[in-house]
N, C-alpha and C positions, 0 to 999 in steps of 0.2 A: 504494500500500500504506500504511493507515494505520498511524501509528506506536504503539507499545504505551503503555498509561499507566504512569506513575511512582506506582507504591504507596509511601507512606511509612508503616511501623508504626506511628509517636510519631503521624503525624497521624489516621490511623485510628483508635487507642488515645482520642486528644483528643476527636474527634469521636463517638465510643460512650461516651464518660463525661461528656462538658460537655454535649453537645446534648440526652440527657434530662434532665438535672439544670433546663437553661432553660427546657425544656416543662416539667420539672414545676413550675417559679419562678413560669412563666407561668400554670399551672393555678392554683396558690396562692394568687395574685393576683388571680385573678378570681373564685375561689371566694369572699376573703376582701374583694372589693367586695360579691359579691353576697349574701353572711352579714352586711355592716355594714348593707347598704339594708333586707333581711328584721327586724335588731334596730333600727333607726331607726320604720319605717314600725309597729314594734307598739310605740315606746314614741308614738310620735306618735299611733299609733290609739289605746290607751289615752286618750291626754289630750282626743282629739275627741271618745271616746266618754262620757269626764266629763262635757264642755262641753255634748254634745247632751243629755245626763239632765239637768242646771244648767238647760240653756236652757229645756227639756221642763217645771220645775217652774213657772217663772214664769211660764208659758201656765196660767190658770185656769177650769174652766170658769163663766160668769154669764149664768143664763137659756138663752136660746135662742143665745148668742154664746159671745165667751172675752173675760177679764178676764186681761190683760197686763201684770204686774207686774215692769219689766223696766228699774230706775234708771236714768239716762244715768250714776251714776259703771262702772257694770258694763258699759254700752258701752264707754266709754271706756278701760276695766283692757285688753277686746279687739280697738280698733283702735289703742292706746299703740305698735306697734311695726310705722311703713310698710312695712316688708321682709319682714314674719315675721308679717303680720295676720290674724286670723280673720275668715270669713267664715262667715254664717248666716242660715238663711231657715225659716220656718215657715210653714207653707200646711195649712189646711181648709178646705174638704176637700184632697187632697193634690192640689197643683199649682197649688191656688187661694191667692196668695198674702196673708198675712194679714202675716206679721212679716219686719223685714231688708234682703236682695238680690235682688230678682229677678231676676237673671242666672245664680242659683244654679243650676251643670247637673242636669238630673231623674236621677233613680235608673236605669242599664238596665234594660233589658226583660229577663223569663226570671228576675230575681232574686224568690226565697219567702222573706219574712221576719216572723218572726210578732210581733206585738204587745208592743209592751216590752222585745226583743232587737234592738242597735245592729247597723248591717250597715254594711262600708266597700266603696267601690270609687276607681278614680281617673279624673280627667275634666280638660277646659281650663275654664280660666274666664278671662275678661276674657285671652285672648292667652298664659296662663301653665297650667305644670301643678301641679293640687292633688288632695287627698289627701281622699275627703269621708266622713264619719262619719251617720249617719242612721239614726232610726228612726220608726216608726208608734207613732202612742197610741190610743188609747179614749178617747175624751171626750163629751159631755152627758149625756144621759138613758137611762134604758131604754126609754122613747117612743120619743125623738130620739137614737138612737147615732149619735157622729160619730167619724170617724178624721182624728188632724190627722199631719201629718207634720213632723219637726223634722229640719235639716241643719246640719251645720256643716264647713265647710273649712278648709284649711291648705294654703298651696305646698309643695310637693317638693323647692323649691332646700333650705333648712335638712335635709330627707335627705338630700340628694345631694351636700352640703358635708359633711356628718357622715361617712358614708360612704367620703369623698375622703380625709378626714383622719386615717380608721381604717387606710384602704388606703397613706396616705403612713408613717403610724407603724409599718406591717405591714410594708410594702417595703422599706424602707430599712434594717433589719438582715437582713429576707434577701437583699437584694441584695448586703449586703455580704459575710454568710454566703457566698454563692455565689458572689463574686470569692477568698474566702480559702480554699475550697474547690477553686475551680479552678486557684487557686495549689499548694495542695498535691497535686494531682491532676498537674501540670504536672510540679511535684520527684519523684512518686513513681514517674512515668513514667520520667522520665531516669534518676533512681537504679536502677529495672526493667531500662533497657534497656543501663543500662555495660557489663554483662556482654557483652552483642555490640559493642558498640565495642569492647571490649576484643577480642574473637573477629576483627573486619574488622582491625583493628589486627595483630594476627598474620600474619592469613592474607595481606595484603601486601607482610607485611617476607616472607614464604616467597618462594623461588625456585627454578628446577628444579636446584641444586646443592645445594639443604637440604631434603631433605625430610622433616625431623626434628615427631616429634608434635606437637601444636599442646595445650598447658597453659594450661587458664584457672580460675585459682584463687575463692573463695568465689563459683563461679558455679551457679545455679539448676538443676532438674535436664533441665528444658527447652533449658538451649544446653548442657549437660555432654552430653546426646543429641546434639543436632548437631554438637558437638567432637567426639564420638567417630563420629561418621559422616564430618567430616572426617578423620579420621586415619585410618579404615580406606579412605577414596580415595587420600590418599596413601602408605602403606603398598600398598595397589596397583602406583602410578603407581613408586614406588621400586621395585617389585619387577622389574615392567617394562621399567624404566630398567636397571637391572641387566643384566636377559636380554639388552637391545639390544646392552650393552658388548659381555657376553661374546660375543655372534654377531658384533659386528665383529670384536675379538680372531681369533678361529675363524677366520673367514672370511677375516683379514687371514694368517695362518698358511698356511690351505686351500690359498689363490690362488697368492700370492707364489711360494712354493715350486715346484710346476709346471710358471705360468706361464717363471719363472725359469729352471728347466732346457729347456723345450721353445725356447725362445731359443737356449742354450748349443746344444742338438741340433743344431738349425739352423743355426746357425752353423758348426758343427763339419763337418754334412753338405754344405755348399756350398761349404768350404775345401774337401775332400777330391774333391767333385766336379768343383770347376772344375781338380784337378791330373790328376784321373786323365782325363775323362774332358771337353774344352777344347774339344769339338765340341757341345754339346747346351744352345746358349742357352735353349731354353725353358725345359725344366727348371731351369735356373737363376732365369728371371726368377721360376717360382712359388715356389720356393724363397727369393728373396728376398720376394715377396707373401705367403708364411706370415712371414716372418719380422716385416714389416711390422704382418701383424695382430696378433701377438701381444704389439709393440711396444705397438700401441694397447692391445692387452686387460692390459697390465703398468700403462700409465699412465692406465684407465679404473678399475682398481682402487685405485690411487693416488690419486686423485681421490675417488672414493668415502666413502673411509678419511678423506681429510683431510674432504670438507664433512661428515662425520660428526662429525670433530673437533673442529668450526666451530661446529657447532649446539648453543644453548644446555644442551640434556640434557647433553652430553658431561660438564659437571661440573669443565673447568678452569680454574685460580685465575691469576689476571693478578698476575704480578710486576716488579719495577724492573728495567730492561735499557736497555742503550746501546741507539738507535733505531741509529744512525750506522754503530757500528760492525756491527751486521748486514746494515745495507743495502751498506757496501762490499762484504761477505763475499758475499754471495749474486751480486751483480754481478760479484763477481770470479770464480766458480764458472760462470755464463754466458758469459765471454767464451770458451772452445772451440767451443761451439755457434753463437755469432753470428760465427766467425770461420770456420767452415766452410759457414754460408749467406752469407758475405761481406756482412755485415752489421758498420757502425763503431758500437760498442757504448761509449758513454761515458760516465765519473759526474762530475756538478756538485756539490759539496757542497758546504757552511761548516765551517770545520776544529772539531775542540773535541767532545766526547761530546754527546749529545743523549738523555736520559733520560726514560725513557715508565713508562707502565702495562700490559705488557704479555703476552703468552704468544709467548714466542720461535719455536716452530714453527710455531704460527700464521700470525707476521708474516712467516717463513720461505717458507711456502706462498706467502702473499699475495704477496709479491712475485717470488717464481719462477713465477706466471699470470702476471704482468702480464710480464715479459719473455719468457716462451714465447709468449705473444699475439702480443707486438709482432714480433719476431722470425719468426714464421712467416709474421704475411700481409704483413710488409716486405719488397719485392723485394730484389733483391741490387744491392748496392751503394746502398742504404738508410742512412739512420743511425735510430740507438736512443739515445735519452739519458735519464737516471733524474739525477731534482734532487731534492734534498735541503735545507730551509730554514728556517730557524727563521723564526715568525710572531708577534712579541709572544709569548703563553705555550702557542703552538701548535708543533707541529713539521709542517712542508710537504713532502710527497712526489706525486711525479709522474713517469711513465713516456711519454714524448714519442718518436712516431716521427712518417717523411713514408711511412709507410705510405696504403693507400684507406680507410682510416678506417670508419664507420660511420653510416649515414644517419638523419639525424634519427627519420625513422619507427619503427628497429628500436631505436634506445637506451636505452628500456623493457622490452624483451621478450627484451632479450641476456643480461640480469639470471635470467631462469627458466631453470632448470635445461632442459637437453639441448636448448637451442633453438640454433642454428646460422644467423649470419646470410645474408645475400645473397653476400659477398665472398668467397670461395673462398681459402683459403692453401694454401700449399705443403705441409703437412702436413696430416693429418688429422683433426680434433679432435673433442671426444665434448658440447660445446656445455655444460661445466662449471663451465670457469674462473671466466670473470664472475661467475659464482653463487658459487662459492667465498669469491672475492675481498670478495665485498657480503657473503656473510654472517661473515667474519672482520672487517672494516672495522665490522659492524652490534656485533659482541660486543668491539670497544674502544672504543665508544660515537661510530662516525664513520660518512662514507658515501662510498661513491664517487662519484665524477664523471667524467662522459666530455663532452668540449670538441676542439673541432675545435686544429688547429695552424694560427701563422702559415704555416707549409708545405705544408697542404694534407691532413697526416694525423692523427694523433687523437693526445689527449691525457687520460691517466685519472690520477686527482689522487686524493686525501684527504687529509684535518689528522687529528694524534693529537694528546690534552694532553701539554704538557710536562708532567713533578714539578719541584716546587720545587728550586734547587739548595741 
């Protein structure tokens, strides 16, 4: 299954704002190389087409020939600069060369030019690219009409330098234009997007015991929408929350009560039975297997109520409480029970208060599973032991019996609710506890652990922080 992408808004925003601004930097750029070469190449055709009417005048016509008035200082003025030198050729008839370079490249084919109007095109010459200017004359007689042809060239590099240089002059404030633009495009984003920082900022300080509106001040009207779509989810989920209270409340009221008497009943109906009537075991034994059940359906609703308790919706606030002194208390409330499964039920502690973060019935819970655990699948004549220890700035609690412990396999899955392991106890149990226990250990920010014993049975442990003394 492939994984989903990571859309980020700021870089999608960047990306829709900077990347046409580049292409158009780019278009720019090349539009304003190819507008410098177009203004280069008509001032350079302008000057060839000078040259070639100049050159044009000095070809005279005499007689049946031409009389070439054409001083070596005027050569000279046009080959004065190796890099940048004119080239010229004069030919009558045309192609027959009379004046110049014969290297000169001829005119394309398909070009119509009429007589006394300069035409340009561009060609190689001698290995380089130039730039050639030409036209056709009329010359000798009305006898003898002759047409002469005059040319004159120029290299390309001096455009294409020019051009370079327009493009570098052009570039170089818009390139910078469009680093200070992208700069400010950068700022206008982030300042854009506070507002939702500000909104994720919120919404993770939120937790399921505050589900109080979520306020975000001079924000736009696009997240003031989604703010208000957040607050009507929560304003839901509160509401919710709510209802779930009351139906445990209900339901904890509904049970209790009932179940509670149908116990008493019971109870009452098997005293009376076993006086009146000392012959009818059976009846007795069902009578005590209602009774049984309803034990369990007392301490499955019990259970219930408390991982309801447990779980973060419930909404309660963790305060300062002796660790210590409640672990003796609740230990001490267990030794009847472990003393009638004949079970030695003993506490290790370190003397002195032990002060935590915590929610006292919570911890209460927690540690009355972990002794009704041990206790039930310890045979008799078992021991129980509950240690108590201060760890550096932790506090160490652990429930040790030489009970059958629990098989590496299932000490994952003892953790889900109503899952029941392999190992059978002497009582009955609704496959709770564990769950209980992990999720009251989970909401004082710790976790259980189950670890075998030197002896052979299990050992279920968790650290709480100390508070500072």
């Amino acid at each position: 299954m492939s994984r989903p992408r990571e859309l980020s808004l700021r870089r999608q925003l960047l990306m829709w704002l900077l990347l046409p601004q580049l292409i158009l930097w780019l278009s720019a750029a090349f539009l304003a190389y190819n507008m410098a070469l177009v203004y280069t190449n008509e001032v350079i055709d302008r000057t060839l087409a000078k040259s070639s009417s100049a050159l044009a005048r000095q070809v005279k016509p005499f007689g049946n020939g031409f009389y070439v008035d054409f001083p070596s200082a005027a050569r000279d003025i046009l080959q004065q600069d190796p890099d940048d030198r004119v080239h010229y050729m004069v030919s009558s008839p045309p192609e027959a060369f009379l004046l110049g370079e014969p290297a000169m490249p001829r005119p394309p084919a398909g070009i119509a030019a009429k007589a006394g109007d300069s035409f340009f095109y561009n060609a190689r010459m001698k290995g380089m690219e130039v730039r050639v200017a030409a036209q056709y004359l009329l010359a000798g007689t009305e006898e003898r009409p002759q047409l002469m042809l005059v040319q004159v060239a120029k290299s390309r590099a001096l455009s294409t330098e020019l051009a370079r240089k327009i493009l570098f002059d052009m570039g170089l404030p818009l390139l910078g234009l469009m680093l200070l633009t992208s700069v400010l495009v950068w700022g206008g984003i982030s300042r854009g997007l506070s507002p939702l920082r500000s909104l994720r900022r919120r919404v993770e300080d939120c937790s399921a015991r505050d589900l109080a509106p979520i306020e975000v001040e001079n924000a736009p009207n696009e997240v003031r929408s989604l703010t208000a779509a957040i607050n009507s989810l929560l304003d839901e989920v509160h509401g919710q929350v709510a209802q779930q209270r009351r139906f445990i409340a209900d339901a904890a009221h509904q049970l209790r009560t009932p179940l509670a008497g149908l116990k008493s009943q019971t109870e009452l109906v098997r005293a009376e039975l076993r006086e009146a009537q000392p012959d009818l075991p059976l009846l007795g034994r069902q009578l005590v297997q209602v009774e049984t059940s309803v034990a369990r359906a007392i301490r499955l609703v019990n259970q219930l109520l408390a991982l309801a308790r447990a779980e973060p919706e419930a909404g309660l606030t963790l305060q300062a409480l002796d660790f210590a002194a409640l672990v003796r208390e609740v230990t001490t409330e267990a030794v009847p029970r472990a003393l009638s499964a004949r079970i030695d039920l003993g506490l290790e502690a370190e003397a002195g208060a032990m002060t935590i973060r915590g929610h006292a019935g919570l911890l209460r819970e927690l540690l009355a599973n972990l002794l009704d655990n041990a206790i039930q699948y310890t045979p008799a004549g078992g021991e129980v032991t509950v240690l108590l220890q201060r760890r550096g700035h932790s506090v160490y609690l652990a429930v040790q019996d030489n009970g059958p412990g629990i098989p590496l396999a299932e000490r994952e899955r003892v953790f889900e609710r109503f899952y029941r392991g392999s190992a059978e106890g002497k009582g009955k149990g609704c496959g709770l506890g564990l769950a209980i226990v992990q999720e009251i250990a989970r909401r004082h920010g710790s976790q259980l652990l189950l670890a075998d014993t030197p002896g052979g049975g299990l050992s279920a442990s968790l650290q709480l922080a100390l508070l500072p003394a």
